[in-house]
Backbone as CSV, one residue per row, in Angstrom:
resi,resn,N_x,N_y,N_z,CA_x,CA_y,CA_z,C_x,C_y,C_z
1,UNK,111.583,118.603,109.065,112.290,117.793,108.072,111.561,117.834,106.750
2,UNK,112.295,117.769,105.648,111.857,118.032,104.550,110.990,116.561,104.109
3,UNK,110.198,116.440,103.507,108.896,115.023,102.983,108.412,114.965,103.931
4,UNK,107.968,115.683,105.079,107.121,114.890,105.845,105.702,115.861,106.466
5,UNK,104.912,115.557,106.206,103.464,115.909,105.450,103.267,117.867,106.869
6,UNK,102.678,118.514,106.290,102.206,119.871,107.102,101.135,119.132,108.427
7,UNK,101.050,119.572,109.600,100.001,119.138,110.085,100.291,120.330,111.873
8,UNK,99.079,120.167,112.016,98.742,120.402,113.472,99.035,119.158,114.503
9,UNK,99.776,119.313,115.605,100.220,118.525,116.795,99.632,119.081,117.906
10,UNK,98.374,118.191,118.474,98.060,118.459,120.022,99.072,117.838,120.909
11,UNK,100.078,117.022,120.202,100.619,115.770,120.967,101.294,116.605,121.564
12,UNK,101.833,117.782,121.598,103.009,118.739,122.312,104.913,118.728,121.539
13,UNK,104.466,117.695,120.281,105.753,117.457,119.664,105.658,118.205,118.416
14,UNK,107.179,118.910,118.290,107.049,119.100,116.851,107.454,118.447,115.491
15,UNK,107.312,118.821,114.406,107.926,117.927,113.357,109.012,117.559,113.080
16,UNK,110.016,118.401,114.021,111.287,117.894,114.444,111.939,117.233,115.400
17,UNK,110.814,116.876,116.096,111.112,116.524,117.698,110.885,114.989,117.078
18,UNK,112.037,113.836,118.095,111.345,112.482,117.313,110.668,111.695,118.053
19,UNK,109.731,110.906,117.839,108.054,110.458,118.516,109.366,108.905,118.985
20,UNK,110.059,108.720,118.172,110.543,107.335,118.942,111.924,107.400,118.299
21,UNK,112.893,107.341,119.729,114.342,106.966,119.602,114.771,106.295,119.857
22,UNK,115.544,105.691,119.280,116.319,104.663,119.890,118.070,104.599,119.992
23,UNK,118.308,103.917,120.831,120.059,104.448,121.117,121.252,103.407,121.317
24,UNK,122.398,103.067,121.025,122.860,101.936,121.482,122.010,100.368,121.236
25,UNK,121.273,100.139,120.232,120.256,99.183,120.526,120.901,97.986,120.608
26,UNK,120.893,96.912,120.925,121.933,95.876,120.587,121.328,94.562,121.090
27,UNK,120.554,93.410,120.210,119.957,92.416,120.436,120.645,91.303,120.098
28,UNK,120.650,90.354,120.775,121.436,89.132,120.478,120.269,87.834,120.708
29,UNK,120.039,86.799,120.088,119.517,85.211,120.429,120.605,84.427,121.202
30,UNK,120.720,84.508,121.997,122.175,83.462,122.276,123.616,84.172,121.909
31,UNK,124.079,83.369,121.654,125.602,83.806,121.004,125.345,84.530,119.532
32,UNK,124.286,84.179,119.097,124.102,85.012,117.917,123.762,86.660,117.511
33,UNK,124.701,87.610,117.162,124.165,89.040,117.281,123.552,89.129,115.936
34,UNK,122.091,89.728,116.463,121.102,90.799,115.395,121.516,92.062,114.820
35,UNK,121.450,92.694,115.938,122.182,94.105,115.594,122.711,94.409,116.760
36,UNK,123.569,95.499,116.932,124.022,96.014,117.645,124.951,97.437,117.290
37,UNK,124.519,98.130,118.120,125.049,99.560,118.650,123.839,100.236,117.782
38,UNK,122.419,100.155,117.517,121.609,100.579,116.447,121.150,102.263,117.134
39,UNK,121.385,103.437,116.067,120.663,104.510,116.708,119.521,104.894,115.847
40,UNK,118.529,105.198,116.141,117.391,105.748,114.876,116.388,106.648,115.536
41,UNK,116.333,107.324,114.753,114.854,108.835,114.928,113.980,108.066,114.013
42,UNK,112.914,108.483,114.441,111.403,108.376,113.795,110.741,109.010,113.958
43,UNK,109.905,110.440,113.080,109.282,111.536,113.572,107.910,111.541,113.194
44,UNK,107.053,112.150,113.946,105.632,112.407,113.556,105.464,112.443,112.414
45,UNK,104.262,111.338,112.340,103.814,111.556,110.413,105.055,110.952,109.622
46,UNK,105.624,109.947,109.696,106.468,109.469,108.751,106.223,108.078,108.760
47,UNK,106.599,107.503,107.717,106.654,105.778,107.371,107.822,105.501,107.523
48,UNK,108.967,104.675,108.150,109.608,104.278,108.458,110.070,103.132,107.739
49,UNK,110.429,102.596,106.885,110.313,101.265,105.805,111.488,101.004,106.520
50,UNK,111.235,99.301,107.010,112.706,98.771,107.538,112.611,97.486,106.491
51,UNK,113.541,97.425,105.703,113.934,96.640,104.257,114.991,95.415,104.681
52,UNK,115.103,94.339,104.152,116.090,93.332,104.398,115.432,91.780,104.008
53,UNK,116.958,91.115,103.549,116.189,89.335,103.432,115.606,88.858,104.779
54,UNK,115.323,87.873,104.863,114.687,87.262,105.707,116.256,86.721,106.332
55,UNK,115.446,87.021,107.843,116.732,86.582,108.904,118.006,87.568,109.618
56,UNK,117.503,88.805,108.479,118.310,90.060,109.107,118.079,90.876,110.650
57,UNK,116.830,90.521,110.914,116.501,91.628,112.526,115.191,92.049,112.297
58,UNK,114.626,92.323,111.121,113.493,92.681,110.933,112.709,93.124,111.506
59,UNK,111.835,92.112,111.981,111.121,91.823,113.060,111.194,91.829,114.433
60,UNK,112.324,91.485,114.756,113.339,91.375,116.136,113.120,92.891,116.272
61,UNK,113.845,93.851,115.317,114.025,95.502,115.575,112.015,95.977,116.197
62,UNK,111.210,95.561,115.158,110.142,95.717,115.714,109.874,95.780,116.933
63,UNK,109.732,94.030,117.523,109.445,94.016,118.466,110.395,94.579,120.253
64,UNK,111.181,95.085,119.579,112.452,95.692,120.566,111.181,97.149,120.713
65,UNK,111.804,97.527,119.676,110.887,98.976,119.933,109.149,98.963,120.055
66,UNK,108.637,97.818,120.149,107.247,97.761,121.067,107.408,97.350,122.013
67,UNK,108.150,96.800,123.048,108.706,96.467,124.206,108.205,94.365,124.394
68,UNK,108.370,93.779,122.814,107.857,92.795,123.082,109.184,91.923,123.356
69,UNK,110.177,92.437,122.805,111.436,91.837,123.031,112.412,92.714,124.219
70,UNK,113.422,92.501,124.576,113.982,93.296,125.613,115.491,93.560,125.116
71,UNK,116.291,94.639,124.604,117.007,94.636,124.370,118.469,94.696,125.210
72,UNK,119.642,93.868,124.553,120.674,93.264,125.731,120.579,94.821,125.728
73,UNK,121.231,95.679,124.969,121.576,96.920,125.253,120.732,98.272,124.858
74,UNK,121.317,99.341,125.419,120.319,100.271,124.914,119.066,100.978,125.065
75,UNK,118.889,101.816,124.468,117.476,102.067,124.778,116.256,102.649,124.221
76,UNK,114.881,102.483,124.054,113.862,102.768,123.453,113.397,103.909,123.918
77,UNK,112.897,105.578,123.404,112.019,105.964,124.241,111.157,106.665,123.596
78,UNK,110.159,106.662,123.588,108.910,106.670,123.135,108.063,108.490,123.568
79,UNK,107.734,109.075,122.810,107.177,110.434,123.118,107.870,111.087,124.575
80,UNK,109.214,110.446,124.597,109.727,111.335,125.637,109.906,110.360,126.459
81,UNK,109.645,109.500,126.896,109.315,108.370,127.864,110.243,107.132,127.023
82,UNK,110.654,106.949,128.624,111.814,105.543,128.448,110.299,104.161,128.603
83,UNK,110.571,103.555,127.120,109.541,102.066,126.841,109.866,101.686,128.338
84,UNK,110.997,101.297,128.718,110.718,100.349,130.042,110.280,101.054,131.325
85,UNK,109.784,101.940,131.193,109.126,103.110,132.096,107.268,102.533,131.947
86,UNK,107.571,102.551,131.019,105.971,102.783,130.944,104.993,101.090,131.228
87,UNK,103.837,101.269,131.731,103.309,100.145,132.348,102.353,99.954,131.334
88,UNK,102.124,98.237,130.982,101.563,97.907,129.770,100.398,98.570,128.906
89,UNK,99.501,99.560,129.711,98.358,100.331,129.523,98.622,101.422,128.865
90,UNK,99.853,102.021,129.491,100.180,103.471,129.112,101.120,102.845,127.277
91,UNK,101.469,101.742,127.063,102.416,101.534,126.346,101.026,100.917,124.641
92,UNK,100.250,100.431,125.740,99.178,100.028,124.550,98.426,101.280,123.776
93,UNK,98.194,102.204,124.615,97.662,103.805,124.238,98.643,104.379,122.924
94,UNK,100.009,103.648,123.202,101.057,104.948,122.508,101.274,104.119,121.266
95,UNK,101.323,102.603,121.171,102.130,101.515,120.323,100.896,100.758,119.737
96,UNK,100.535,100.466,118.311,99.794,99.527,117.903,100.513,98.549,117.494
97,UNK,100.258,97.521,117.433,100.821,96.161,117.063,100.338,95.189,115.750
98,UNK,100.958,95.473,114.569,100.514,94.342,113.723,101.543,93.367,112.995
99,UNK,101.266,92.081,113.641,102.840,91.043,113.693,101.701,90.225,112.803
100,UNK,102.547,88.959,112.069,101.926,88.202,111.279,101.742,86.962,112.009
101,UNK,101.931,86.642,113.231,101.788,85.148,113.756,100.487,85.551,114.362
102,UNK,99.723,85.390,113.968,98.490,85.515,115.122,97.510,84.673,113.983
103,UNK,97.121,83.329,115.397,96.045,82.406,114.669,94.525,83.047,115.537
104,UNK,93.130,82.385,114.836,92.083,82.817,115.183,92.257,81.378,116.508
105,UNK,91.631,81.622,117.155,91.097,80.976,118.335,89.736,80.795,118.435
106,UNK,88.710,81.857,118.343,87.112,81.417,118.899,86.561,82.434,117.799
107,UNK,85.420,82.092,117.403,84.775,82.533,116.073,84.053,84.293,116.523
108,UNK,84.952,84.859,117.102,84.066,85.868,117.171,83.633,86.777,115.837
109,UNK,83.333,87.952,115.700,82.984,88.374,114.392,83.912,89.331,114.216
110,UNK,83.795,89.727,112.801,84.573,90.805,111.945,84.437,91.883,113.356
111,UNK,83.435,92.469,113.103,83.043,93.333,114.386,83.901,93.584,115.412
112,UNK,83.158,92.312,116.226,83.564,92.315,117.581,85.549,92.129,117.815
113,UNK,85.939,91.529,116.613,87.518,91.888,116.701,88.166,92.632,116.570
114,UNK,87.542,94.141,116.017,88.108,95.416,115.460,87.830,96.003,116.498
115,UNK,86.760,95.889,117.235,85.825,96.600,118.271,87.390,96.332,119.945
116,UNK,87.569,94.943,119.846,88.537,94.944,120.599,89.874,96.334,120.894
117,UNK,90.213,96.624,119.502,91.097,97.482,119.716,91.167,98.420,120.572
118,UNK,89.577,98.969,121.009,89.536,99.503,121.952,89.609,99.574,123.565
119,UNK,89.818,98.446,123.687,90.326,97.827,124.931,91.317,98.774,125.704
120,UNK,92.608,99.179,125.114,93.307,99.842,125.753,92.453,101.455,126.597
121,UNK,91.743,101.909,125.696,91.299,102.911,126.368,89.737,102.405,126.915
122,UNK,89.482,101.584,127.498,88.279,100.851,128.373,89.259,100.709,130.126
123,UNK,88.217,100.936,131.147,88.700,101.172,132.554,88.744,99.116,132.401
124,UNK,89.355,98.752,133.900,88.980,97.711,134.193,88.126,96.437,133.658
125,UNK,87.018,97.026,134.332,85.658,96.307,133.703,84.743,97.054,132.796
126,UNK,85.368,97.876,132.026,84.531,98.441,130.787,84.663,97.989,129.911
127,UNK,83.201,98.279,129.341,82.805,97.813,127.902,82.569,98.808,127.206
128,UNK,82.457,98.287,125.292,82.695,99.271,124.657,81.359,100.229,124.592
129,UNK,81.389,101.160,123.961,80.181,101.937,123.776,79.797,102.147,122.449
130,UNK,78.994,102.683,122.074,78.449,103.089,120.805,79.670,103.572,120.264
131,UNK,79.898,105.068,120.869,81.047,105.406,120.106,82.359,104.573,119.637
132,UNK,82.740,103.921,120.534,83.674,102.675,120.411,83.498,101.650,119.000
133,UNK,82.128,101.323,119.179,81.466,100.573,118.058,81.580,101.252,116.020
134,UNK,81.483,102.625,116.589,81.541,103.110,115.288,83.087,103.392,115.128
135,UNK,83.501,103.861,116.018,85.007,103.717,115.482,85.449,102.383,114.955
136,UNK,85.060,102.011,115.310,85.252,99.997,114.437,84.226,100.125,113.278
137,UNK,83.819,100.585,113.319,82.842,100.729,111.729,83.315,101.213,110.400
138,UNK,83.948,102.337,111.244,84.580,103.307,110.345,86.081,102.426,109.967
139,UNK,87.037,102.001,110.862,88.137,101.790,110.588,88.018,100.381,109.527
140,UNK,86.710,99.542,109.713,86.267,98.499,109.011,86.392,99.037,107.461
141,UNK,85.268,99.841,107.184,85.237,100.767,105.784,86.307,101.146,105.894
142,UNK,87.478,101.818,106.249,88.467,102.522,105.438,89.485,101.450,104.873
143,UNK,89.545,99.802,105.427,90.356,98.725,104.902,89.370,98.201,103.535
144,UNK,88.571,98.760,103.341,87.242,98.011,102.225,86.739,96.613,102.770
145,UNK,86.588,96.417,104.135,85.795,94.981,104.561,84.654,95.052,105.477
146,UNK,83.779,96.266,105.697,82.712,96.615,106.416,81.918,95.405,105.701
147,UNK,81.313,94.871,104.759,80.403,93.812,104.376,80.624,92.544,104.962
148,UNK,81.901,92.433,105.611,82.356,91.147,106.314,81.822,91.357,107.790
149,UNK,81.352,92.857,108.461,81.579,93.049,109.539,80.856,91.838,110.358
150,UNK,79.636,91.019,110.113,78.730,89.946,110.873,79.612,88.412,110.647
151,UNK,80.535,88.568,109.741,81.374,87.264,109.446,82.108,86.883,110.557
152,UNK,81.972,85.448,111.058,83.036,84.704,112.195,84.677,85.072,111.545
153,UNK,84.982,85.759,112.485,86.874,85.799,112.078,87.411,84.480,111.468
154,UNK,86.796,83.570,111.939,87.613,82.359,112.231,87.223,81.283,110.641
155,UNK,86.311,82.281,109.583,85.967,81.404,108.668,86.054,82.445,107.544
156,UNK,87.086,83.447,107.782,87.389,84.245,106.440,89.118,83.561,106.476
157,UNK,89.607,83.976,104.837,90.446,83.265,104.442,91.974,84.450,104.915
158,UNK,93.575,83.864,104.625,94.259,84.711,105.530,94.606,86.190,105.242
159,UNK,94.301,86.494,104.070,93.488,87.898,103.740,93.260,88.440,104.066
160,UNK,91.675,88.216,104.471,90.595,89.010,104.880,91.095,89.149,106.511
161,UNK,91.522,88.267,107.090,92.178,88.313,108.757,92.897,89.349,108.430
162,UNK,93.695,89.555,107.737,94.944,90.238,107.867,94.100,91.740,107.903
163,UNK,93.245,92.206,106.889,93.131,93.275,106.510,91.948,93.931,108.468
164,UNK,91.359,92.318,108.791,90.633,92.709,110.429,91.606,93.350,111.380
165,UNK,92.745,92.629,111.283,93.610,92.843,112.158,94.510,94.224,112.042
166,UNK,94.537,94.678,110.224,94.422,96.134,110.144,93.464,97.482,110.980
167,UNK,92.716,97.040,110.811,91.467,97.494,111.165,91.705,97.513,112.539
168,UNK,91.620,96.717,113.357,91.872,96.669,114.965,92.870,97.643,115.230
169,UNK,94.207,97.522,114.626,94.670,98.132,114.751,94.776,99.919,114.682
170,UNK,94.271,100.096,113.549,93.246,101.480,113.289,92.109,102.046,114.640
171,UNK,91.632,101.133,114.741,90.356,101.500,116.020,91.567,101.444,117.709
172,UNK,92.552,101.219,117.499,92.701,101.589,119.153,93.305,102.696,118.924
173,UNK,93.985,103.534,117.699,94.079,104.882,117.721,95.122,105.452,118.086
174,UNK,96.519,104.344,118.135,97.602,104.512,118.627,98.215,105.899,117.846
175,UNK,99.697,106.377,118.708,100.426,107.300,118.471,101.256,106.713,117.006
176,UNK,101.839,105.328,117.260,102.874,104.965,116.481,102.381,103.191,115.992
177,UNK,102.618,103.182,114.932,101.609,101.884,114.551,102.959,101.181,114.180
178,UNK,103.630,99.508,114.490,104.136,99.154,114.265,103.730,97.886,113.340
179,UNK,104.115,97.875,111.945,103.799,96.900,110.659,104.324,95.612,110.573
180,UNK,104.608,94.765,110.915,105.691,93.345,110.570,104.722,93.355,109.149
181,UNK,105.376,93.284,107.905,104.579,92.854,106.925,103.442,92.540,106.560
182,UNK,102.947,93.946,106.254,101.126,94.194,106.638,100.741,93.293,105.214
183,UNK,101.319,93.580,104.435,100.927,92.567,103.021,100.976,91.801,102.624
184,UNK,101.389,90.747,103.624,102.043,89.684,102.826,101.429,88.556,102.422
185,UNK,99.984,88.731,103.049,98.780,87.654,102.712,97.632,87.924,101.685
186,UNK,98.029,89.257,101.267,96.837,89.819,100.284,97.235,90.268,98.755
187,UNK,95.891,89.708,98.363,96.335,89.871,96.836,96.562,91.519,96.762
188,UNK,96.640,91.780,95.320,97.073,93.362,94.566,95.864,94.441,94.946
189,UNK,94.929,93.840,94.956,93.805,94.751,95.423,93.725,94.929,96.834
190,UNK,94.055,94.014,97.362,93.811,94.462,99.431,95.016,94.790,99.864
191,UNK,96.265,94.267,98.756,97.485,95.499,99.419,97.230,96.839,99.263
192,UNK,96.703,97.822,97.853,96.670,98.640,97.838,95.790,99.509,98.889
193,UNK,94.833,98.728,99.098,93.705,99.023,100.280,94.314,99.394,101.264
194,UNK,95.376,98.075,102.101,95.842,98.698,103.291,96.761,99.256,103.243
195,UNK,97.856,99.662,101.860,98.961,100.758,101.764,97.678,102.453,101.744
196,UNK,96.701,102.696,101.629,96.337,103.620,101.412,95.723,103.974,102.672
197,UNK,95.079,103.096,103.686,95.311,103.024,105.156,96.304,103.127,105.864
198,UNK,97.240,102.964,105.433,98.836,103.385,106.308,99.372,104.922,106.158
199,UNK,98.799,105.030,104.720,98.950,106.497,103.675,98.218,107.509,104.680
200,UNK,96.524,107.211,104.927,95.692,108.149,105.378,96.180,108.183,106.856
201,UNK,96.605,107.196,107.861,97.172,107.735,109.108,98.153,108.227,109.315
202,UNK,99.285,108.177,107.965,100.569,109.328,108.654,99.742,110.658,107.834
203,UNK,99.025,111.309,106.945,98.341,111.875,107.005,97.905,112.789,108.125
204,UNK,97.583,111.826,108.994,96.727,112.584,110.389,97.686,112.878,111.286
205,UNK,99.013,112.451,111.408,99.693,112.610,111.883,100.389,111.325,112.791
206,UNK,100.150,110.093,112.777,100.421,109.203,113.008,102.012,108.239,112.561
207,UNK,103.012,107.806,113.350,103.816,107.862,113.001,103.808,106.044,113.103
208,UNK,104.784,105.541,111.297,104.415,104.422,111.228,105.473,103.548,110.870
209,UNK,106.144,102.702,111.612,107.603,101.656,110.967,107.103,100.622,110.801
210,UNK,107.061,100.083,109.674,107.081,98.999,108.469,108.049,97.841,108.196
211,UNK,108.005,96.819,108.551,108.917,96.040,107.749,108.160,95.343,106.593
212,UNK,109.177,95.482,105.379,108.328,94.635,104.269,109.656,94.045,103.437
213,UNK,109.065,93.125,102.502,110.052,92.090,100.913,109.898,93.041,100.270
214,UNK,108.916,93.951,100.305,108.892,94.826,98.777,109.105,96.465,98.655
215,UNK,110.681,96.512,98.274,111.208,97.917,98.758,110.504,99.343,98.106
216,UNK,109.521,98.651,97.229,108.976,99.680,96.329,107.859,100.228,97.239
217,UNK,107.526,99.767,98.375,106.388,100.541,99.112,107.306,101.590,99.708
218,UNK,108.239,101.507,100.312,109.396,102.724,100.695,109.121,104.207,100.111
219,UNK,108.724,104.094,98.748,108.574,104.654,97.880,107.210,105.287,97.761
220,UNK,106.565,104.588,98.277,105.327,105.261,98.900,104.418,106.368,99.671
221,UNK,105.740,106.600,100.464,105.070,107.597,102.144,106.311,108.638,102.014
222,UNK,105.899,109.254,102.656,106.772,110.340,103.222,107.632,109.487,104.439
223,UNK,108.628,109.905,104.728,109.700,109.025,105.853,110.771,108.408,104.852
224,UNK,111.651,107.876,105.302,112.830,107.428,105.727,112.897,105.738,105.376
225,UNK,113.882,105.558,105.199,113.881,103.272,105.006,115.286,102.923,105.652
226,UNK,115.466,101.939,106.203,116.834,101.476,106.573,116.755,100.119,106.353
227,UNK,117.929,99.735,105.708,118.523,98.382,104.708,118.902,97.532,105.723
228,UNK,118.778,96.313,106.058,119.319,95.743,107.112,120.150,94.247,106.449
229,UNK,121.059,93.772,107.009,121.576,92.601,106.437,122.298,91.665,107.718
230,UNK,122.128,90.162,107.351,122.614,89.691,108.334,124.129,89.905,108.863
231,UNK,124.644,90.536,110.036,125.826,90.527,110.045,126.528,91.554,109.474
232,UNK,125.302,92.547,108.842,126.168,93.950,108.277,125.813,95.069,108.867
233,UNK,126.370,96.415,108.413,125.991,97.175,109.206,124.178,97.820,108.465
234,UNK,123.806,98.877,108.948,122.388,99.044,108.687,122.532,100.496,108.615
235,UNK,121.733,100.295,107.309,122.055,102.121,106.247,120.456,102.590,106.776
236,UNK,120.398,103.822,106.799,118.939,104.611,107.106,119.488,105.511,106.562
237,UNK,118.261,106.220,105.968,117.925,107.635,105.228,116.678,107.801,104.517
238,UNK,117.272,108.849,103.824,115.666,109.180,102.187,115.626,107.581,101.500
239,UNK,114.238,107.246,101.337,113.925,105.872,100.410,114.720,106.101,99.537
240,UNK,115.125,107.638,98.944,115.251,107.554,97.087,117.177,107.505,97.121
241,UNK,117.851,107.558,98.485,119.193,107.213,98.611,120.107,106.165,99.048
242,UNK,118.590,105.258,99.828,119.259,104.420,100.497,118.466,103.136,99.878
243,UNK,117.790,103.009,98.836,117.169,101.953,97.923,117.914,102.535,96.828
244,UNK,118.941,101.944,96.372,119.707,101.951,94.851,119.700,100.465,94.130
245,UNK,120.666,100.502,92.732,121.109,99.548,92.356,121.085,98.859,93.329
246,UNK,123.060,99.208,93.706,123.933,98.522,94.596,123.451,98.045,95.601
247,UNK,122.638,99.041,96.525,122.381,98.377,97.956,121.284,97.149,97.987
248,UNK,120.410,97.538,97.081,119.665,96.311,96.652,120.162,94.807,96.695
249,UNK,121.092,94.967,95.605,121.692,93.575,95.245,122.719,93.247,95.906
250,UNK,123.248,94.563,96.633,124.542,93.504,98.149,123.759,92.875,99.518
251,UNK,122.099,93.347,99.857,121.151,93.317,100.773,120.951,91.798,100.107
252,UNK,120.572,91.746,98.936,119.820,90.429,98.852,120.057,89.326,98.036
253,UNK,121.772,89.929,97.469,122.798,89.083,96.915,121.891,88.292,95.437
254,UNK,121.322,89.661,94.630,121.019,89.395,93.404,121.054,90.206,92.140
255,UNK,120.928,90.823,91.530,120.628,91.796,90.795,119.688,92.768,90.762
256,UNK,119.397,93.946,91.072,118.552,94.462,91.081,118.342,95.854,90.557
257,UNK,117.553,95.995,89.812,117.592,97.416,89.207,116.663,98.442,89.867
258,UNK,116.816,99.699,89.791,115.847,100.909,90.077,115.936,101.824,89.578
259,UNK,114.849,101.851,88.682,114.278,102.534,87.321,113.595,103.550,87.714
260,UNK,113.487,104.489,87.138,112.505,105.625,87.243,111.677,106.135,86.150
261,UNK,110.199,106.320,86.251,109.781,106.564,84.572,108.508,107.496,84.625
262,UNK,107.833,108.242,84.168,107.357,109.154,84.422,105.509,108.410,84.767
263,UNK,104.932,109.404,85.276,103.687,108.795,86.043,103.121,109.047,85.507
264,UNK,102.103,108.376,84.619,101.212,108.066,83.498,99.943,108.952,84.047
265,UNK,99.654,109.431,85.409,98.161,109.906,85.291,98.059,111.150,86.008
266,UNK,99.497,111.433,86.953,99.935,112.459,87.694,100.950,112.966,87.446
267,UNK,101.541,114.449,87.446,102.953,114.792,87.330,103.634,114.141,88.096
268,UNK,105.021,114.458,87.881,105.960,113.732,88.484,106.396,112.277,87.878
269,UNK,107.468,111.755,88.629,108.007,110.432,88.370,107.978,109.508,89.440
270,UNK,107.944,108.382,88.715,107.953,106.968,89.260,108.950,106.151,89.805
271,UNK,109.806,106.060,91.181,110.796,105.175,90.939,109.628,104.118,91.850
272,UNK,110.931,102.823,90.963,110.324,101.374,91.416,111.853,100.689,91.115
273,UNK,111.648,99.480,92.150,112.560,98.592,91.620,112.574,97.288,91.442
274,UNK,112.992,96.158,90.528,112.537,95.242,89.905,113.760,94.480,90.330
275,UNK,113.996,93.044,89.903,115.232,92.094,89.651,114.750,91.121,88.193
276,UNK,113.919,92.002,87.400,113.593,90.997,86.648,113.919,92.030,84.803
């Protein structure tokens, strides 16, 4: 597929083959429908931007396709493998998880919470190892918070959590990293931090769906965005066709423009989009 970065695959997939499908998807709360009849590809090495107001599926779509929700219909399948096939171990190896409800509980450290990520690939009663340890070192430095690493989780502000819980996520090394709104607690400087951490793992080949408020990260990665609305149907494609004017402001029932203007320090152009 065309935008989506050159790379070598040990995984046995190619750049056309898709790392996660989904088919018929169809979630309901009660009498209330989310979505339904949803189909979507997601291929190696792509960002996935899933866009919408609050209350559209968002999140719901997330957690369907990490197997945290169960969908009435349909189906998930993951590097070839049907999600409800696979047993929680084999599913933690393939799926990273970063949702925004998660409170601290016990003061462990910067460290020792990134260091967790590695859990999935630890036997039973194993513990981590050196190597384990530096992979949490490293994934620490690539969010810019290695100086926090001796800090109690439980006494940095919701920020600095957010950007640990990046990090954790980074150190278990998953196939497909799933985002609920990785930014939404950090100022302009630690978003860019962890948009350039999301940047460097589809890079490696890591395949990544996003939900975010701000359609201009879409605009960001190589991959695909799909518009979601309560009760409507749900557009997917290229960021630069399926983020317009129009769809903007019928998604979020305001005005919205998308401008394009040339890039002040690199060739090429800039789209972004504003309501102001």
């Amino acid at each position: 597929m065309s935008g989506l970065p050159e790379f070598k695959d040990g995984g046995g997939h190619s750049p056309a083959t898709p790392v996660v499908v989904v088919r018929g998807a169809t979630f309901r709360y009660g009498d209330r429908p989310i979505f339904r009849g949803l189909d979507l590809d997601v291929f190696r090495g792509e960002v996935l931007t899933v866009l919408g107001p609050n209350g559209c599926g968002k999140s719901t779509l997330l957690r369907c396709i990490g197997g945290a929700l169960t969908l009435g219909e349909g189906t998930v399948t993951i590097g070839g493998a049907e999600l409800s096939g696979l047993d929680p171990g084999a599913r933690a190896r393939k799926i990273g998880f970063l949702f925004q409800d998660h409170s601290p509980s016990f003061p462990f450290t910067v460290l020792d919470v990134a260091v967790m990520g590695r859990t999935p690939h630890l036997g039973l009663f194993g513990t981590p190892s050196s190597k384990d340890v530096e992979i949490a070192i490293e994934a620490l430095d690539q969010v810019g918070i290695l100086h926090l690493k001796a800090r109690p989780y439980t006494d940095l502000s919701g920020g600095e959590r957010q950007l640990v819980l990046v990090s954790r996520t980074l150190v278990q090394q998953p196939e497909i990293v799933l985002l609920d709104e990785p930014t939404s607690h950090l100022d302009f400087k630690n978003q860019v931090q962890c948009l350039r951490a999301v940047g460097a793992l589809t890079a490696k080949g890591v395949t990544m769906i996003m939900t975010t408020h701000d359609p201009n990260h879409a605009f960001l990665f190589p991959g695909r965005a799909i518009l979601m609305s309560p009760g409507a149907s749900l557009a997917a494609g290229p960021a630069a066709e399926i983020i317009t004017s129009a769809s903007l402001s019928a998604a979020y029932g305001i005005p919205i423009d998308v401008l394009t203007v040339p890039r002040r320090t690199s060739p090429g152009e800039l789209r972004f989009c504003t309501p102001w």
